[in-house]
C-alpha positions as CSV (number, residue, x, y, z in Angstrom):
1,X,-4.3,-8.2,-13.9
2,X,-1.0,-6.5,-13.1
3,X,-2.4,-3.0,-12.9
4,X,-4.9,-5.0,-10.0
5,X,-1.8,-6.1,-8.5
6,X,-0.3,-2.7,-8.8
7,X,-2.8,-0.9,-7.1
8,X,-3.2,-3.4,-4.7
9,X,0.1,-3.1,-3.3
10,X,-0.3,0.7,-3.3
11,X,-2.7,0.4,-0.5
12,X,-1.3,-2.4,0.9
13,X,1.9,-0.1,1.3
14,X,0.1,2.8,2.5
15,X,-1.5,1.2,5.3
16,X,1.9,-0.4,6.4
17,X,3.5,2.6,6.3
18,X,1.2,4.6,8.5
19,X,1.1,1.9,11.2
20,X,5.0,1.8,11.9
21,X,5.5,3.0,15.3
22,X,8.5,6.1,15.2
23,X,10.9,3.8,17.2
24,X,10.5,1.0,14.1
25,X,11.2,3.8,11.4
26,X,15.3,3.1,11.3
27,X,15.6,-0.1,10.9
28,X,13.0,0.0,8.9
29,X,14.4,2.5,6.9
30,X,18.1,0.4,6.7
31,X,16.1,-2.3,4.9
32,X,14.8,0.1,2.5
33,X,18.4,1.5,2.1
34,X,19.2,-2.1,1.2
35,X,16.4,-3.1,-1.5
36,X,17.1,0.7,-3.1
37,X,20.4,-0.9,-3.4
38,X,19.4,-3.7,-5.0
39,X,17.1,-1.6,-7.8
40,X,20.5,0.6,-7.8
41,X,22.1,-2.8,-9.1
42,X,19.0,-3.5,-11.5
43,X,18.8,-0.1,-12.9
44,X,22.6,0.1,-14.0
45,X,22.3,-3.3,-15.6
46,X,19.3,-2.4,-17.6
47,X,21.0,0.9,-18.4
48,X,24.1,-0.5,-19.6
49,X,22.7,-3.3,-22.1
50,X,21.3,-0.7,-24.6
51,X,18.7,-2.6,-26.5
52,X,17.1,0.4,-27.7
53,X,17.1,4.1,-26.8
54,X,14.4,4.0,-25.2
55,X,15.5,1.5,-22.7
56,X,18.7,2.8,-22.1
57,X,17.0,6.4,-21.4
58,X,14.6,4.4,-19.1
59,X,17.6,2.7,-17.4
60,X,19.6,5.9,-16.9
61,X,16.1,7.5,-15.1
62,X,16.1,4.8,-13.1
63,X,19.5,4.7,-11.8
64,X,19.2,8.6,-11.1
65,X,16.1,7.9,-8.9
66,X,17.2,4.8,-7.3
67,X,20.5,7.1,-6.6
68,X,18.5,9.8,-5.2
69,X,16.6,7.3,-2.6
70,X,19.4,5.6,-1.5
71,X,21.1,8.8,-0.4
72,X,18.2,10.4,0.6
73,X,17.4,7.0,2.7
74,X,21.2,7.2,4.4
75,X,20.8,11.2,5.5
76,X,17.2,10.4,7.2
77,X,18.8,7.1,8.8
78,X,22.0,9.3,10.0
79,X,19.4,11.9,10.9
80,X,17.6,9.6,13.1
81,X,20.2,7.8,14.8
82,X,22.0,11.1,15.6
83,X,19.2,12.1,17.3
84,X,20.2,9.6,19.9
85,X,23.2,9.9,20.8
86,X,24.2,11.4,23.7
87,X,25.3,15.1,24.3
């Protein structure tokens, strides 16, 4: 049932995300910044209670990903806004 749900929301995703217009893409892309945030959050806390190795490898993967996107996220929003401003 959840891998239904899973690969559900895949294509659900996919077809959103090919239908945004280019002029929707930075706010769009702030929200994202925001929920990375939040699994940012959720990552360190999972990483930090060290139930078992396992977990706390999974947690520190997850806070090095969640990292990555939330920077990457801020570079293509400064990208994109600097793209109108004035010269």
């Amino acid at each position: 049932m959840a891998f239904t749900i899973f690969v559900l929301a895949i294509f659900v995703g996919f077809e959103i995300i090919t239908k945004i217009p280019p002029t929707l893409h930075t706010p769009l892309m702030s929200g994202s910044n925001a929920i990375s945030g939040i699994t940012l959050v959720g990552a360190v806390l999972s990483a930090g209670e060290q139930v078992t190795t396992l977990t706390t490898i999974l947690g520190l993967l997850a806070v090095i990903f969640a990292t990555i996107n939330v920077v990457g996220g801020f570079m293509v929003t400064n990208r994109m806004l600097s793209m109108f401003k004035k010269k």
